[in-house]
C-alpha positions in Angstrom: 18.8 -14.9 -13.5 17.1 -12.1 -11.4 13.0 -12.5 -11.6 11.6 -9.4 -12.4 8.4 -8.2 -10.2 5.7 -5.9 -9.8 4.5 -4.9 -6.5 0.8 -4.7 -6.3 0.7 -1.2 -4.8 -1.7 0.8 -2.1 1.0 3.2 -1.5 0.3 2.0 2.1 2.4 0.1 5.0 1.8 -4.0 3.5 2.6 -3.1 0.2 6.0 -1.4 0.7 7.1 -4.1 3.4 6.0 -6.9 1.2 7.9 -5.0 -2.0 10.8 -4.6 0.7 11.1 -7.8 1.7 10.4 -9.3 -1.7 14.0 -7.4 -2.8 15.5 -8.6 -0.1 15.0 -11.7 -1.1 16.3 -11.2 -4.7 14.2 -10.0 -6.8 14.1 -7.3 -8.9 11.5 -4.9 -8.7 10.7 -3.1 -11.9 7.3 -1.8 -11.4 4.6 -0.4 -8.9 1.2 -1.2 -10.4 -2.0 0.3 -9.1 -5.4 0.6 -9.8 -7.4 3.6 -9.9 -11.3 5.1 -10.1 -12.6 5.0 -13.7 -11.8 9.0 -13.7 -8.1 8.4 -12.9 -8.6 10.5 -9.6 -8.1 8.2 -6.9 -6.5 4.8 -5.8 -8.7 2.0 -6.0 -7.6 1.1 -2.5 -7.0 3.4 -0.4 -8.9 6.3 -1.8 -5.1 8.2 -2.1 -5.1 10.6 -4.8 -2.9 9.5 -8.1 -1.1 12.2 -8.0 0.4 11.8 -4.6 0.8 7.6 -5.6 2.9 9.5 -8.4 5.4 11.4 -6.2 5.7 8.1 -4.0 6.7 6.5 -7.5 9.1 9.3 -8.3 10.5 9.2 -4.6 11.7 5.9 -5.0 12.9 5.6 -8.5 10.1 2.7 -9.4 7.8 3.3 -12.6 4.3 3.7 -11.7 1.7 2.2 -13.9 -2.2 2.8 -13.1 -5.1 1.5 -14.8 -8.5 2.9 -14.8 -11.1 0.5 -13.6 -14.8 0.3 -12.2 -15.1 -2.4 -8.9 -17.3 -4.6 -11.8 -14.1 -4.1 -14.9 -11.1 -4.2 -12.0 -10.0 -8.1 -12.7 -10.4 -7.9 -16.3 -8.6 -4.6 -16.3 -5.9 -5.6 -14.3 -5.4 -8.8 -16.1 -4.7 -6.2 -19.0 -2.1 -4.2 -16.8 -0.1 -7.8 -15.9 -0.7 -8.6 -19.7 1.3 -5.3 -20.5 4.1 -5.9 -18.2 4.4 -9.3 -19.1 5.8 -8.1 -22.4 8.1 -5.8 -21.1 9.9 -9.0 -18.9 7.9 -9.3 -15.8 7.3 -12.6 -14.3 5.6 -11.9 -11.2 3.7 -10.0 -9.0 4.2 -9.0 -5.3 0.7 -8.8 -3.3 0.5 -7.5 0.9 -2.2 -9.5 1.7 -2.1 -10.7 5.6 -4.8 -12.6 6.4 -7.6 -12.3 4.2 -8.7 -16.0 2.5 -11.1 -14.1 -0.5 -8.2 -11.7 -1.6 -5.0 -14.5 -1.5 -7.8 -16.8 -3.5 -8.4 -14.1 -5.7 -4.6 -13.0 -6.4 -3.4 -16.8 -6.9 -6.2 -17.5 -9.3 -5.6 -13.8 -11.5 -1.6 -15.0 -11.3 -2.3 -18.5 -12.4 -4.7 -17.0 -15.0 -2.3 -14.3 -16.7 0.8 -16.9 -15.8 3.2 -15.0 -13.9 4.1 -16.4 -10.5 2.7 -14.5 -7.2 4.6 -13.4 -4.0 3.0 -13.0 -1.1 5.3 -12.1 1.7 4.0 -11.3 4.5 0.9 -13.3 4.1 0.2 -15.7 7.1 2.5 -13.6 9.5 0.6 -12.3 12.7 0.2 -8.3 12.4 1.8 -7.3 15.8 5.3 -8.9 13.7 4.5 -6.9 10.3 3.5 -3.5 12.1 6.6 -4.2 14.3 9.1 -5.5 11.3 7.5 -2.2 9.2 9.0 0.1 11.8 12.0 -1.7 12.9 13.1 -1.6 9.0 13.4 2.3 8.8 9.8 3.2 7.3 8.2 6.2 8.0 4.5 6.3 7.1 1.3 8.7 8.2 -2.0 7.4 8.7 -4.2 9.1 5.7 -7.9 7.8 6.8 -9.6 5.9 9.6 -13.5 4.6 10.0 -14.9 7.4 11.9 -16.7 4.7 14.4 -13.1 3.4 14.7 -10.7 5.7 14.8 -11.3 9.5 15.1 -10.2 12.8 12.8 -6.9 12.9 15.6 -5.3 10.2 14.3 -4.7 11.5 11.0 -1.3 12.7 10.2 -0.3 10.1 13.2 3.2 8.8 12.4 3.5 4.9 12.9 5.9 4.5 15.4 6.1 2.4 18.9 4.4 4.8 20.7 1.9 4.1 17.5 2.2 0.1 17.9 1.7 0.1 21.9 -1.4 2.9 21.6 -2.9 0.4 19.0 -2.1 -2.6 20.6 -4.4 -1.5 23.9 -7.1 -0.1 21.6 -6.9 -3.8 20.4 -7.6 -5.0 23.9 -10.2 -2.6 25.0 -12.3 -1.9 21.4 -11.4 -4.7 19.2 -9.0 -2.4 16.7 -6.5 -4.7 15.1 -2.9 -4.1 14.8 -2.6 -3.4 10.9 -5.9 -1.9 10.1 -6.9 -4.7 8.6 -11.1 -4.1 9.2 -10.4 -0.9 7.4 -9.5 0.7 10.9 -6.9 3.3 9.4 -4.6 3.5 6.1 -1.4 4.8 5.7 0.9 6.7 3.4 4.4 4.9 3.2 7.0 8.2 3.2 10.1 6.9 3.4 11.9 4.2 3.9 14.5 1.7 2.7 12.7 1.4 -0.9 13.2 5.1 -0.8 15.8 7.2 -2.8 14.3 10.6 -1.4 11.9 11.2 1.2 8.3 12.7 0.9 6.9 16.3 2.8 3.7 16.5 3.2 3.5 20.5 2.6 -0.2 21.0 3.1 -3.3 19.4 3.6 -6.9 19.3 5.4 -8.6 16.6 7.3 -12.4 16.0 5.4 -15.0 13.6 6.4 -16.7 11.3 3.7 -18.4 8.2 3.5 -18.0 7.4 7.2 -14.7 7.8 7.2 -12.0 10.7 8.3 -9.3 11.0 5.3 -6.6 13.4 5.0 -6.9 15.3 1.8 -3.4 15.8 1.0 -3.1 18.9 -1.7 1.0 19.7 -1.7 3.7 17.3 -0.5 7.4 18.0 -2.2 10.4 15.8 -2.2 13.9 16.3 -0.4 16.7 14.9 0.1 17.2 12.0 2.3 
C-alpha cells in the first residue's frame, strides 16, 4: 500500500525537490501544507503571499492547506494541521531541510509527537548537488527575496539556471554566499516543473525593500498551459 504524504511547503526550491523526489520514490502526495502569519496574508517562511502559494497549489493539482499561526502558537498549530490530515489518511510528512541540526531536531520530534513518520530527502546532501539536481530535473523557479547586505534588488526575478549555479558558486568563493540560500541569502518561487500540471506567469509585480531585505511583491501571475 501507497503511504500517503504531505509536503511541508515554502513554495520554494527544497520543498518541491524534496516533494519531487519523495514521489519518485513512491509515495503519494496528497497534500501541500503551509503555514501562514496570524492574518492569513503571508507564508510563514518565505514571506510569499497566500494567494500566490494558492495558484502554485492549483498549478499542480495538489490541495493546499494553510494554518494561521503566531512564531510563539506555530508548533501547537501545526500539530493541529497534521492532526487534521491524519484523519483524512496521511501518514507522513515530507520536510526540505538541508543542513540545519535545530530544524531536522525539531521536525523529527513534532512527527514522533503527532505519530506520522517524517521524510526528509534531501537532508544531509551537499547544496552544489540539490541546486544542481533542482535544475537538471526540469524546474523552473525565480528568486522572490534576498538579504539586501547579501544579494542586491538585481537579482530578483533571476531565474535559477547554470548560469545562476556558476554566478553563485563564485559569489560563494569570494563573499561567503552559499549555494542554496541557506543563511537566508535569497528565496525562490518554484514555477514549474515536473510536480507541475500547468505552469505559472508572473504577469506583474514590483521589487519593495523591507526589513533588510529586497522582496518581489508579486500582484498578478496567471496560469497556462504547459
Amino acid at each position: 500500500m501507497v503511504s500517503q504524504v504531505f509536503v511541508s511547503w515554502s513554495g520554494g526550491k527544497e520543498s518541491s525537490l524534496a516533494g519531487y523526489r519523495a514521489r519518485e520514490g513512491g509515495l503519494e502526495i496528497c497534500y501541500l501544507a503551509n503555514m501562514v502569519t496570524e492574518d492569513g496574508a503571508r507564508s510563514r517562511t518565505h514571506g510569499l503571499s497566500a494567494e500566490i502559494l494558492r495558484l502554485q497549489s492549483q498549478a499542480m493539482g495538489i490541495p493546499l492547506v494553510q494554518r494561521q499561526a503566531t512564531w510563539q502558537s506555530y508548533e501547537a498549530e501545526f500539530k493541529k494541521m497534521v492532526n487534521e490530515l491524519k484523519k483524512e489518511g496521511v501518514e507522513g510528512g515530507v520536510f526540505g531541510d538541508i543542513d540545519l541540526d535545530e530544524h531536522r531536531e525539531w521536525v523529527e520530534r513534532v512527527c514522533r509527537e503527532v505519530g506520522i513518520t517524517a521524510h526528509q530527502p534531501v537532508w544531509g546532501e551537499s547544496q552544489d548537488d540539490i541546486l544542481k539536481d533542482f535544475i537538471n530535473s526540469g524546474f523552473k523557479a525565480i528568486i522572490v527575496a534576498t538579504r539586501a547586505d547579501m544579494l542586491g534588488e538585481e537579482w530578483l526575478g533571476r531565474s535559477l539556471d547554470m548560469d545562476f549555479f556558476n554566478e553563485i558558486k563564485e559569489l560563494g568563493r569570494t563573499r561567503g554566499i552559499t549555494p542554496c540560500g541557506e543563511a537566508g541569502e535569497y528565496h525562490t518561487l518554484v514555477i514549474d516543473g515536473p510536480l507541475f500540471q500547468k505552469r505559472m506567469e508572473i504577469t506583474e509585480a514590483r521589487k519593495i525593500f523591507r526589513d533588510k531585505h529586497w522582496f518581489l511583491e508579486i500582484s498578478s501571475a496567471e496560469l497556462r498551459a504547459k
